[in-house]
PDB file of N, H, CA, C and O in Angstrom:
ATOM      1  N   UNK A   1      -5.132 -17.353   1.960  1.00  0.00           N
ATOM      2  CA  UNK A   1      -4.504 -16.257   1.262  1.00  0.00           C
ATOM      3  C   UNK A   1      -3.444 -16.841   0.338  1.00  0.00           C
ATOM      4  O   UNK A   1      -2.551 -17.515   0.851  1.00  0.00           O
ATOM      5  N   UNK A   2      -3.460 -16.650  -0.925  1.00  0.00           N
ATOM      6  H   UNK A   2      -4.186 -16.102  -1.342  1.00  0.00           H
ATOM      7  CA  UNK A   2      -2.850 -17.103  -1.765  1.00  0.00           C
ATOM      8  C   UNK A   2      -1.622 -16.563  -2.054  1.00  0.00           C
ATOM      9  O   UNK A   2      -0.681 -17.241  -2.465  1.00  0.00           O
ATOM     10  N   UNK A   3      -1.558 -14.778  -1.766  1.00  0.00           N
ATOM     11  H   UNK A   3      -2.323 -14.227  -1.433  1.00  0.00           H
ATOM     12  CA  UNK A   3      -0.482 -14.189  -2.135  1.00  0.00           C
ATOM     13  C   UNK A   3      -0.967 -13.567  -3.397  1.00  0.00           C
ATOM     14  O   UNK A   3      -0.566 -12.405  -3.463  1.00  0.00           O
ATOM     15  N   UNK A   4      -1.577 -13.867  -4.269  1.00  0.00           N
ATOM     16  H   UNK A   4      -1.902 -14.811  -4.215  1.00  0.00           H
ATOM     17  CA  UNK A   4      -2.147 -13.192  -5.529  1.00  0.00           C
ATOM     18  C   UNK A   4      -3.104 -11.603  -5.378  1.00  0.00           C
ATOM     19  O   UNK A   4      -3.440 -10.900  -6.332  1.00  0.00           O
ATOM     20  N   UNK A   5      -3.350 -11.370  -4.122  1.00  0.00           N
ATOM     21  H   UNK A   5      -3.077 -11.941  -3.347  1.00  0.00           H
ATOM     22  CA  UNK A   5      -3.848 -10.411  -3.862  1.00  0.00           C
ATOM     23  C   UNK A   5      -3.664 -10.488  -2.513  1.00  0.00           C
ATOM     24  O   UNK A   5      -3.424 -11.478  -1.822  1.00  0.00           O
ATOM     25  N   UNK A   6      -3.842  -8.996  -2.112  1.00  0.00           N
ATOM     26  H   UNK A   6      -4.037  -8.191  -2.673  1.00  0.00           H
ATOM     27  CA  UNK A   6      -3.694  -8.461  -0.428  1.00  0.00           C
ATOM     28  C   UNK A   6      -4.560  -7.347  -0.090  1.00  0.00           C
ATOM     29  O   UNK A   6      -4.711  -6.590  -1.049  1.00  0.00           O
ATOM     30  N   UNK A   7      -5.032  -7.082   0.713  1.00  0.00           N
ATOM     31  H   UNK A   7      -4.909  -7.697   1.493  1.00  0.00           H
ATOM     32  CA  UNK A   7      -6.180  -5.650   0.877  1.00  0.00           C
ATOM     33  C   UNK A   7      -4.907  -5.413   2.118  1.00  0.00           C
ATOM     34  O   UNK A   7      -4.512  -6.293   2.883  1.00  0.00           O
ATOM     35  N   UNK A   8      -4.484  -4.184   2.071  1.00  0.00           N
ATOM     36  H   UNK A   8      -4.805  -3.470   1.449  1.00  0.00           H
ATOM     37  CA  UNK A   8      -3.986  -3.607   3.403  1.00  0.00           C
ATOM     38  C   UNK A   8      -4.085  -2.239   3.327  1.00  0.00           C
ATOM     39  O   UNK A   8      -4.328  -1.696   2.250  1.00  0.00           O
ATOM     40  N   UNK A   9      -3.942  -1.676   4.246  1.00  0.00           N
ATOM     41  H   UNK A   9      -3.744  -2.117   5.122  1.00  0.00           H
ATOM     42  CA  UNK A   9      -4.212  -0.466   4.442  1.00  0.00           C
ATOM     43  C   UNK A   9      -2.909   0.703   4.700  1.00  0.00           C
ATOM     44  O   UNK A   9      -2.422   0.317   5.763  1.00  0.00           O
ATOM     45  N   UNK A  10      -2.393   1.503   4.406  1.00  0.00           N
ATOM     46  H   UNK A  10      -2.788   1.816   3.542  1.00  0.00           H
ATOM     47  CA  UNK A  10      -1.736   2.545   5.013  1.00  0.00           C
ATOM     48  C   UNK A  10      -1.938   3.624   4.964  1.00  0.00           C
ATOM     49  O   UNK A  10      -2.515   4.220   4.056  1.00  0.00           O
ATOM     50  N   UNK A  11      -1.422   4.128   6.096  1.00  0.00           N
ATOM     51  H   UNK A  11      -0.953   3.644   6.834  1.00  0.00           H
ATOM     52  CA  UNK A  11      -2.019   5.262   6.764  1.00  0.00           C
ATOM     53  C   UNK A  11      -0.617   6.064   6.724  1.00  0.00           C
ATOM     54  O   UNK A  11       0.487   5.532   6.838  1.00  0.00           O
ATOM     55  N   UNK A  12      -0.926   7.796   6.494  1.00  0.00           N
ATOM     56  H   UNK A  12      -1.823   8.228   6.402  1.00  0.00           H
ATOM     57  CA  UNK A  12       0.549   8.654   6.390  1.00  0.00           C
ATOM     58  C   UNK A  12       0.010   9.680   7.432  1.00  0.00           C
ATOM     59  O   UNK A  12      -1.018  10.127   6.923  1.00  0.00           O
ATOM     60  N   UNK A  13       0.172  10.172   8.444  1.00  0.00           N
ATOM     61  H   UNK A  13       1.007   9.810   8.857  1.00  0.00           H
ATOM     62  CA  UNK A  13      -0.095  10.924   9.200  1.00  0.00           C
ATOM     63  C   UNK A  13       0.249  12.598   8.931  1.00  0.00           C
ATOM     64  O   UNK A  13      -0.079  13.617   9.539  1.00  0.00           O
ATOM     65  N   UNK A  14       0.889  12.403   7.988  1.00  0.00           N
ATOM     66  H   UNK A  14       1.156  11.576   7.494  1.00  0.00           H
ATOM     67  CA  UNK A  14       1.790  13.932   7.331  1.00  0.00           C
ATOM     68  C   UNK A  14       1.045  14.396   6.071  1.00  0.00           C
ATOM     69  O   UNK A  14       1.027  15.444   5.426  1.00  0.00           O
ATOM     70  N   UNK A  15       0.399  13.126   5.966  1.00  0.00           N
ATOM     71  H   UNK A  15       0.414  12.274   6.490  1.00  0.00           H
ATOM     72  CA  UNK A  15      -0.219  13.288   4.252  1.00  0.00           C
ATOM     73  C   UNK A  15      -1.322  14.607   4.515  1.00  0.00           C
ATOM     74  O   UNK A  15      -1.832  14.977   5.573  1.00  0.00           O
ATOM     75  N   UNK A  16      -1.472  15.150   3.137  1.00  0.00           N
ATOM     76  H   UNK A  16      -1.058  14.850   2.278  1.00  0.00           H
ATOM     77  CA  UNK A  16      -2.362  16.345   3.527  1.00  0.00           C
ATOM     78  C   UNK A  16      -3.718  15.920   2.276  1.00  0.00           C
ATOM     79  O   UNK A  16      -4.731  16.619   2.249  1.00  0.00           O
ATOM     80  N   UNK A  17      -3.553  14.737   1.326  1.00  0.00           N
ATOM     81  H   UNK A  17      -2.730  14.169   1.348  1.00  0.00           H
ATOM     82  CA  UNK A  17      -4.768  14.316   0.086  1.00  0.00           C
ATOM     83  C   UNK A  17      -4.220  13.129   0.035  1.00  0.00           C
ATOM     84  O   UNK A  17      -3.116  12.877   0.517  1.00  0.00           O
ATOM     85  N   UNK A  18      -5.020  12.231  -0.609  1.00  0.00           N
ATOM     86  H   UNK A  18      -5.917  12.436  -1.001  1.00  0.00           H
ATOM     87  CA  UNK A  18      -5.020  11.033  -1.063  1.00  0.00           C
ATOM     88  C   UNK A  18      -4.130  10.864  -2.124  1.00  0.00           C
ATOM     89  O   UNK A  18      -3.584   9.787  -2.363  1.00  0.00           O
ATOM     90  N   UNK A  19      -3.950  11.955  -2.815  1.00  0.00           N
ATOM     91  H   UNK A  19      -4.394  12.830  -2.621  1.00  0.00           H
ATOM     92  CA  UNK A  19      -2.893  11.863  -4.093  1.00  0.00           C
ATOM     93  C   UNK A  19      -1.211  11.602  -3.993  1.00  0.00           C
ATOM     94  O   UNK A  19      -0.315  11.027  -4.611  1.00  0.00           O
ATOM     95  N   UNK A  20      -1.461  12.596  -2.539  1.00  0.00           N
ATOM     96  H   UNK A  20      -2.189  13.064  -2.038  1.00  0.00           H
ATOM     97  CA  UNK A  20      -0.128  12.551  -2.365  1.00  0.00           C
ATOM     98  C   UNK A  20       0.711  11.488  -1.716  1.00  0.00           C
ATOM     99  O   UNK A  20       1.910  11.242  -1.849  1.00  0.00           O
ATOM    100  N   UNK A  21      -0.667  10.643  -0.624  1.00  0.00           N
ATOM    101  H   UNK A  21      -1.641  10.843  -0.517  1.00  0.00           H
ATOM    102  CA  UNK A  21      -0.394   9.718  -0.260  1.00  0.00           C
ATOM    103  C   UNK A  21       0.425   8.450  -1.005  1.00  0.00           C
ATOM    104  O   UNK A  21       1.469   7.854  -0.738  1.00  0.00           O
ATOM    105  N   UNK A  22      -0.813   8.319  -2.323  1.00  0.00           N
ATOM    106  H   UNK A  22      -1.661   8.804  -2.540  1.00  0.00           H
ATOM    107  CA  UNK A  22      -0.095   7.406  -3.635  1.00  0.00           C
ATOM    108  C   UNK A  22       0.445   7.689  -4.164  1.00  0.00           C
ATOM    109  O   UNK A  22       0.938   6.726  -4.751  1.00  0.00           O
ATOM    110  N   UNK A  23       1.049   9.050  -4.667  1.00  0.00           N
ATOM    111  H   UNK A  23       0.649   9.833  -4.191  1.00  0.00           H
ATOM    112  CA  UNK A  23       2.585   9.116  -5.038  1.00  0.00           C
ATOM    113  C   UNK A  23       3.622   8.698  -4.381  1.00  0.00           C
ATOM    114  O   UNK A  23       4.515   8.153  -5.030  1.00  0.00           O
ATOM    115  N   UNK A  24       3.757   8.840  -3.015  1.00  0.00           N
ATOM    116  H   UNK A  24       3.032   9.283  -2.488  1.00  0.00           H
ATOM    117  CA  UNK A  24       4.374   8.484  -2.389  1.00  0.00           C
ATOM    118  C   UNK A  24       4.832   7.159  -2.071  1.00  0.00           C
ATOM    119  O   UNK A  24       5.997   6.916  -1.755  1.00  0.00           O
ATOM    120  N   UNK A  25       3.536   5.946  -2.188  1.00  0.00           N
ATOM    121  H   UNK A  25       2.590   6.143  -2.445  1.00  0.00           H
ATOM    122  CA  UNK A  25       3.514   4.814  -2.301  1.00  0.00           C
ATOM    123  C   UNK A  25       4.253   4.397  -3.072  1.00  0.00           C
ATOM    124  O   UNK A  25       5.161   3.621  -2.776  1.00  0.00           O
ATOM    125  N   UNK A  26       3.949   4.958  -4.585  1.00  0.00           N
ATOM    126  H   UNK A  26       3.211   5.589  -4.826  1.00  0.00           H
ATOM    127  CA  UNK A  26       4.524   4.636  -5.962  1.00  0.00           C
ATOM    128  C   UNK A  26       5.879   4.710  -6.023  1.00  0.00           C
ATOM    129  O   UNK A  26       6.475   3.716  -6.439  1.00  0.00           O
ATOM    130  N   UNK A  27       6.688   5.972  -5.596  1.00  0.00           N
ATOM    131  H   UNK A  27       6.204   6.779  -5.258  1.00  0.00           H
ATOM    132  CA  UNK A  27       7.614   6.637  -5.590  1.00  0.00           C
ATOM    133  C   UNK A  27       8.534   5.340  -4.794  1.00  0.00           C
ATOM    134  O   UNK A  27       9.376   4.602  -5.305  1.00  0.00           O
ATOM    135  N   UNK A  28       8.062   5.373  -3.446  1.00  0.00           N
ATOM    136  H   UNK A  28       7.378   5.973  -3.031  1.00  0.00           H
ATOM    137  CA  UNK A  28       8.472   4.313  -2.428  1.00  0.00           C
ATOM    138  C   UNK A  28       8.704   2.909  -3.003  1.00  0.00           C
ATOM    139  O   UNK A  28       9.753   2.267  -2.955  1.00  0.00           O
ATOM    140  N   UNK A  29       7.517   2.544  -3.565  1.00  0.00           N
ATOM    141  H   UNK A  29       6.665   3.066  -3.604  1.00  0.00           H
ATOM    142  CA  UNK A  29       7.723   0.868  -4.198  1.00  0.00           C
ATOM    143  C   UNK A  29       8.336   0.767  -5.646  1.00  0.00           C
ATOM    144  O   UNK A  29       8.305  -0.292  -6.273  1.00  0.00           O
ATOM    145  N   UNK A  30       8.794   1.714  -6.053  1.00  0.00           N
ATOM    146  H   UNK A  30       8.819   2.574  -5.543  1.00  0.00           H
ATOM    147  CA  UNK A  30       9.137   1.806  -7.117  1.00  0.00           C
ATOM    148  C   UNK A  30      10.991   1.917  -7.229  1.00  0.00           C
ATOM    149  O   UNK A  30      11.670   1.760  -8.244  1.00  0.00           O
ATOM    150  N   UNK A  31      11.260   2.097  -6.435  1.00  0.00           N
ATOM    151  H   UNK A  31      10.709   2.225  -5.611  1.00  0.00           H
ATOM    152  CA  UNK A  31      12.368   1.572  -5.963  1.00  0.00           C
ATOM    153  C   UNK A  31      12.901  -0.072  -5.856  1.00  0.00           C
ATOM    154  O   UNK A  31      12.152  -0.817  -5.225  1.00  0.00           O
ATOM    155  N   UNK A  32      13.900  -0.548  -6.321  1.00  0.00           N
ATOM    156  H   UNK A  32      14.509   0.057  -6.833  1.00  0.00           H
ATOM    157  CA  UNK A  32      14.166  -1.993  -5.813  1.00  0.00           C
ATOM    158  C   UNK A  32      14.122  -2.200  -4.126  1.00  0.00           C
ATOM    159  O   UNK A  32      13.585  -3.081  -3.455  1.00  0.00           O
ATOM    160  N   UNK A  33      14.893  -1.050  -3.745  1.00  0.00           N
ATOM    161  H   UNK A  33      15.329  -0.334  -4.290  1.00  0.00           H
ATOM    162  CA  UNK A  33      15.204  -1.355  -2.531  1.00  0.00           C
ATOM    163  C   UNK A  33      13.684  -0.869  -1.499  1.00  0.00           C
ATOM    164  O   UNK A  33      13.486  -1.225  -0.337  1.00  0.00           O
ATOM    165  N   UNK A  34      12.980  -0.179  -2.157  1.00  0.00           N
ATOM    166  H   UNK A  34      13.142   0.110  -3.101  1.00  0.00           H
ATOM    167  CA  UNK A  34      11.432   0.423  -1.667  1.00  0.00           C
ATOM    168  C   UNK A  34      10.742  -0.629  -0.409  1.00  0.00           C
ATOM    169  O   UNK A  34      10.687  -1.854  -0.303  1.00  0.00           O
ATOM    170  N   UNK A  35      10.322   0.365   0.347  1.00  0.00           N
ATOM    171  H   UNK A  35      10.366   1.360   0.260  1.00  0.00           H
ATOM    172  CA  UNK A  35       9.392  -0.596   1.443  1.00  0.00           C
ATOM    173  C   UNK A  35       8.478   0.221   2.047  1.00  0.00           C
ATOM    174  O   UNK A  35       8.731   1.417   2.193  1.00  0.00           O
ATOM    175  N   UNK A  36       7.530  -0.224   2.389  1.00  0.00           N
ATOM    176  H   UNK A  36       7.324  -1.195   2.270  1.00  0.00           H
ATOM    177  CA  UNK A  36       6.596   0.703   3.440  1.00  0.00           C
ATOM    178  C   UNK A  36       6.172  -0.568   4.527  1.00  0.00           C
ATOM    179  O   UNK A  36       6.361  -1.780   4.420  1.00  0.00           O
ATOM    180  N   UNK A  37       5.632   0.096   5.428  1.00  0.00           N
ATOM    181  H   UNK A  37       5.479   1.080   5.516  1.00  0.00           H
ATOM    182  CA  UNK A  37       4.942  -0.879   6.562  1.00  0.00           C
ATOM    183  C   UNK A  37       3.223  -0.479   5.841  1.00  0.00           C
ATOM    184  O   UNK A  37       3.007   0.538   5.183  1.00  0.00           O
ATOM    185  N   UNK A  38       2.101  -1.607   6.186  1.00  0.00           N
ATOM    186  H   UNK A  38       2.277  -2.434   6.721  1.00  0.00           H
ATOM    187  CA  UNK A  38       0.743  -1.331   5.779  1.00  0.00           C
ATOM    188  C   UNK A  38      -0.030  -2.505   6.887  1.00  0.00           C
ATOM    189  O   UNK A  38       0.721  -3.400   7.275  1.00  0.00           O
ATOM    190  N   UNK A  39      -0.962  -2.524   7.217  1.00  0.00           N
ATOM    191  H   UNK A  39      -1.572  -1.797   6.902  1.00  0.00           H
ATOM    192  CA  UNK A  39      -2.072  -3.254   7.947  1.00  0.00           C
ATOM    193  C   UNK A  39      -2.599  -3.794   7.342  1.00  0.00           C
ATOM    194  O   UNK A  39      -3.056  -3.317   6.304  1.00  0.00           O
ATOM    195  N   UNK A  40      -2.819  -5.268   7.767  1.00  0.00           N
ATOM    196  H   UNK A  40      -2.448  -5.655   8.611  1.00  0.00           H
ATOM    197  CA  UNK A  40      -3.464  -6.564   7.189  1.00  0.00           C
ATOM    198  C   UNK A  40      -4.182  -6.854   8.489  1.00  0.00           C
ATOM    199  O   UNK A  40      -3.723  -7.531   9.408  1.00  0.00           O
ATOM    200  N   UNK A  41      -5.368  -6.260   8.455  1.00  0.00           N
ATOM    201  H   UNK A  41      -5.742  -5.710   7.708  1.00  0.00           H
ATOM    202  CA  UNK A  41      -6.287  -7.043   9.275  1.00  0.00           C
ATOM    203  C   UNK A  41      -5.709  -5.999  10.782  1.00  0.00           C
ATOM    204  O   UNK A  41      -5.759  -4.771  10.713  1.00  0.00           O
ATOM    205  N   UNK A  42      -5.251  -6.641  11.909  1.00  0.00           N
ATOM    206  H   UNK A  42      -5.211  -7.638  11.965  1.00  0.00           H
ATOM    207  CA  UNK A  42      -4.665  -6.188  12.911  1.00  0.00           C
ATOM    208  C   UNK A  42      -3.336  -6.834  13.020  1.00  0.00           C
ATOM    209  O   UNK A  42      -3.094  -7.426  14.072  1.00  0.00           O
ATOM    210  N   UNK A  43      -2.658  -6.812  12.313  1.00  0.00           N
ATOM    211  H   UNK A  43      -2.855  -6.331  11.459  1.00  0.00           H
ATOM    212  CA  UNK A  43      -0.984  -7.414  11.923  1.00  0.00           C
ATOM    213  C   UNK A  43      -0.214  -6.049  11.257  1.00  0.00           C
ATOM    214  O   UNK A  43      -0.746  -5.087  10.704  1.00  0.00           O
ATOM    215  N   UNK A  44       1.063  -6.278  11.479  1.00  0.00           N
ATOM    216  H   UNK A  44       1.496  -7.059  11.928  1.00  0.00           H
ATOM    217  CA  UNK A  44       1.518  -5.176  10.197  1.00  0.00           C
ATOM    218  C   UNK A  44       2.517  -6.168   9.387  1.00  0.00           C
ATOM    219  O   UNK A  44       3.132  -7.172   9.744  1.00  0.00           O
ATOM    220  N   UNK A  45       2.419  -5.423   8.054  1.00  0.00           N
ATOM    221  H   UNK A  45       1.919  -4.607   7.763  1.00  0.00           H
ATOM    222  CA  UNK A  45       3.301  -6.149   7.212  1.00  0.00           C
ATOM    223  C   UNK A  45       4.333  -5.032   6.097  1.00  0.00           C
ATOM    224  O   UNK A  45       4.230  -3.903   5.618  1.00  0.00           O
ATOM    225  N   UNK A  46       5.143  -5.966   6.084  1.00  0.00           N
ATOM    226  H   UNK A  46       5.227  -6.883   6.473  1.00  0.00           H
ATOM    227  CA  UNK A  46       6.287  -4.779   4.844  1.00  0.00           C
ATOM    228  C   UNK A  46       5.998  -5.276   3.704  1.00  0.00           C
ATOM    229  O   UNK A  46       6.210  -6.480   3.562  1.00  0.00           O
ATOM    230  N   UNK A  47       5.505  -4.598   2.710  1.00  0.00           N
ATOM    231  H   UNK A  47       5.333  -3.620   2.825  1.00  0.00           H
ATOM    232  CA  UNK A  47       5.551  -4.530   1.392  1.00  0.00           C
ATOM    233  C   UNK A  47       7.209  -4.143   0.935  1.00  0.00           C
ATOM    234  O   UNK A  47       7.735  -3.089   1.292  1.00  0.00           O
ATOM    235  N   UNK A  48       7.722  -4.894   0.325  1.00  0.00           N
ATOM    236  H   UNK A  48       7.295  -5.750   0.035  1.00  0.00           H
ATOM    237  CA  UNK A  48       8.951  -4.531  -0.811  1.00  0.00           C
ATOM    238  C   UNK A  48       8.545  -4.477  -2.048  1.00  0.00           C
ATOM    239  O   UNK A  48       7.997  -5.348  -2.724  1.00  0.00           O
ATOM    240  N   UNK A  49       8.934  -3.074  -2.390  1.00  0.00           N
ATOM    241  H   UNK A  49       9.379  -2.366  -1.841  1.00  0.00           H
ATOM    242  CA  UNK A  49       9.119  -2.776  -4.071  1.00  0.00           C
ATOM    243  C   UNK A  49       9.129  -3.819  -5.035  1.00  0.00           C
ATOM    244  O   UNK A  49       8.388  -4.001  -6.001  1.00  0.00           O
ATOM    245  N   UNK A  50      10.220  -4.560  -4.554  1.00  0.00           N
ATOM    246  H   UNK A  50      10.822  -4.412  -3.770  1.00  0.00           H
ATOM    247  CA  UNK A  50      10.235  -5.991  -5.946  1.00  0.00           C
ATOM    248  C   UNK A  50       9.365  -7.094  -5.484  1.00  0.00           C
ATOM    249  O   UNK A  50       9.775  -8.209  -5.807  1.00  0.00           O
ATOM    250  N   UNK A  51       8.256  -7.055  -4.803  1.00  0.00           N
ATOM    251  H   UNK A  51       7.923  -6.149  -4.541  1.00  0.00           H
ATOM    252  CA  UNK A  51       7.303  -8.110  -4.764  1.00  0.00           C
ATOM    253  C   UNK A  51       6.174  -7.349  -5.155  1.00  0.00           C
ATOM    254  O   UNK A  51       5.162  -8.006  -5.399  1.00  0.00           O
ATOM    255  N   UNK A  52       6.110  -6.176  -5.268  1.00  0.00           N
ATOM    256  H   UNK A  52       6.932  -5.642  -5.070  1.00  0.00           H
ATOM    257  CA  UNK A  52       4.351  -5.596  -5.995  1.00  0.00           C
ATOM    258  C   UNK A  52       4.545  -5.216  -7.414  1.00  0.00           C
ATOM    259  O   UNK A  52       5.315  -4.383  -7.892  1.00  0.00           O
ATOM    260  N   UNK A  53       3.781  -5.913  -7.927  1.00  0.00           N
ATOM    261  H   UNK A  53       3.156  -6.590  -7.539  1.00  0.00           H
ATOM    262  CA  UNK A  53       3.796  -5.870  -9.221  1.00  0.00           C
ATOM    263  C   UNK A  53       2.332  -4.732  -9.480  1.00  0.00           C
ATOM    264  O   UNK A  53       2.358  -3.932 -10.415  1.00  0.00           O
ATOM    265  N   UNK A  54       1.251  -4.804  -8.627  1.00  0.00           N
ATOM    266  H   UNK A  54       1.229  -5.454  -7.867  1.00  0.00           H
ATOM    267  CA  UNK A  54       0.203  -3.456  -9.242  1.00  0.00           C
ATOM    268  C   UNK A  54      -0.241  -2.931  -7.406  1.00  0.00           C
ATOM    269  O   UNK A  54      -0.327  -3.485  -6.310  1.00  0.00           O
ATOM    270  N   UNK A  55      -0.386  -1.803  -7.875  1.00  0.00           N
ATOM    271  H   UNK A  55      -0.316  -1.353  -8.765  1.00  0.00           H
ATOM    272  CA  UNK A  55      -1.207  -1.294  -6.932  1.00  0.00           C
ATOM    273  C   UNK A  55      -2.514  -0.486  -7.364  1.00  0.00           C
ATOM    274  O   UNK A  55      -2.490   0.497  -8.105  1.00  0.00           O
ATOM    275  N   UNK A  56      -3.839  -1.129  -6.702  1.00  0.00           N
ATOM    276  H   UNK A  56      -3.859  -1.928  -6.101  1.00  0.00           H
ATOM    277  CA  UNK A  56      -5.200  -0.330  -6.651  1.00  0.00           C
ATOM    278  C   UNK A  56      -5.648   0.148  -5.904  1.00  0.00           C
ATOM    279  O   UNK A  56      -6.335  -0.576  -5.183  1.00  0.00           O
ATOM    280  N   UNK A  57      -5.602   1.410  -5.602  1.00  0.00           N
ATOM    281  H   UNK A  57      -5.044   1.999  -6.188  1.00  0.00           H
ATOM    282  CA  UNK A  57      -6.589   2.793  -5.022  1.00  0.00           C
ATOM    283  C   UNK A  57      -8.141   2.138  -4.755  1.00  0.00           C
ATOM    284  O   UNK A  57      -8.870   1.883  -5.714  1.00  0.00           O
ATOM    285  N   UNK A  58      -8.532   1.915  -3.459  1.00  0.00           N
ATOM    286  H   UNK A  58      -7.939   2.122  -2.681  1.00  0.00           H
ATOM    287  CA  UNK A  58     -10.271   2.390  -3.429  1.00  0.00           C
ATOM    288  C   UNK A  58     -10.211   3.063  -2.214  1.00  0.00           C
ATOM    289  O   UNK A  58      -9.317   3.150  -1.372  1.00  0.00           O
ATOM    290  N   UNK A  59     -11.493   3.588  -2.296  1.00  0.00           N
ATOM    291  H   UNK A  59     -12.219   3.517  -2.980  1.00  0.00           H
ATOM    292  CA  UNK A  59     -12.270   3.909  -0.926  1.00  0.00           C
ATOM    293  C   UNK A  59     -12.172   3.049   0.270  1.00  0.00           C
ATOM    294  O   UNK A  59     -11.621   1.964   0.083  1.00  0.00           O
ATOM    295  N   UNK A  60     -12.624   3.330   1.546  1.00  0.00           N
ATOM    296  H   UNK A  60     -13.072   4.211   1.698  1.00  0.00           H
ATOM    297  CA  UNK A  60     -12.439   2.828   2.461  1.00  0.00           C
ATOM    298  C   UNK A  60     -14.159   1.969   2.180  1.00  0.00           C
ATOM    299  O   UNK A  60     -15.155   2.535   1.728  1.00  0.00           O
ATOM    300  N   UNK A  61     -14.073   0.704   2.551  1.00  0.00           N
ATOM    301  H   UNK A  61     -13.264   0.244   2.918  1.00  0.00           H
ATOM    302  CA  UNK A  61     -15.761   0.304   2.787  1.00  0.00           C
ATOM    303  C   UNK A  61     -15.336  -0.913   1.326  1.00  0.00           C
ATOM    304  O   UNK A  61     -14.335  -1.181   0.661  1.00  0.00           O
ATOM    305  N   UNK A  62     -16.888  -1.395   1.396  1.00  0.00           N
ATOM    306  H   UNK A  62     -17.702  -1.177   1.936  1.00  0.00           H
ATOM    307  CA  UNK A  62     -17.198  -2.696   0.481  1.00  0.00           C
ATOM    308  C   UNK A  62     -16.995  -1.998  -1.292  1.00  0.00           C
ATOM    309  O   UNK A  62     -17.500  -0.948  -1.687  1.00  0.00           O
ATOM    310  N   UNK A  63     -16.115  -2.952  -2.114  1.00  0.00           N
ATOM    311  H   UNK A  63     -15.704  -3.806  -1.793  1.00  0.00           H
ATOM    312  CA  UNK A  63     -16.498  -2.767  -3.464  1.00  0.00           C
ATOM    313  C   UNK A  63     -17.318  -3.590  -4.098  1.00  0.00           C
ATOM    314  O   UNK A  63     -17.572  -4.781  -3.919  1.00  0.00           O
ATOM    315  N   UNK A  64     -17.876  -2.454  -5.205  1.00  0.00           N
ATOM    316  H   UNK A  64     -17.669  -1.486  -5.350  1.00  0.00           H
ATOM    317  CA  UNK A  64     -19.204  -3.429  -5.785  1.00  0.00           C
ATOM    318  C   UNK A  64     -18.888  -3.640  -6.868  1.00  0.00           C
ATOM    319  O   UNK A  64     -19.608  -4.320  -7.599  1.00  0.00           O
TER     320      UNK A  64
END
C-alpha cells in the first residue's frame, strides 16, 4: 500500500440515502480539523481532512 490510494468503507447508521451519507463525508473532511473513522479490510482507520485530497463514490462489489 503506497498511500496513493485507499478503498475503505463507512458506514452511518442514522443515514437515511447515500447522498446524505457523502455530504456528510464532504462536509466532515472538509474541515482542517475534519475526521471520520472508515474500515480497511477488518482494521479501522481515521481519515483527517488535511490528508484527503479526492474522494470517489462506488457501489459496493468489483469495478470494471
Amino acid at each position: 500500500m503506497t498511500g496513493d490510494r485507499l478503498d475503505v468503507v463507512y458506514d452511518d447508521v442514522e443515514a437515511t440515502d447515500a447522498g446524505s451519507v457523502v455530504d456528510h463525508v464532504v462536509r466532515t473532511l472538509a474541515d482542517d480539523a475534519g475526521m471520520i473513522r472508515v474500515r480497511h479490510s477488518d482494521r479501522t482507520v481515521v481519515l483527517y481532512g488535511r490528508g484527503v485530497a479526492a474522494i470517489e463514490v462506488e457501489p459496493r462489489g468489483a469495478v470494471l
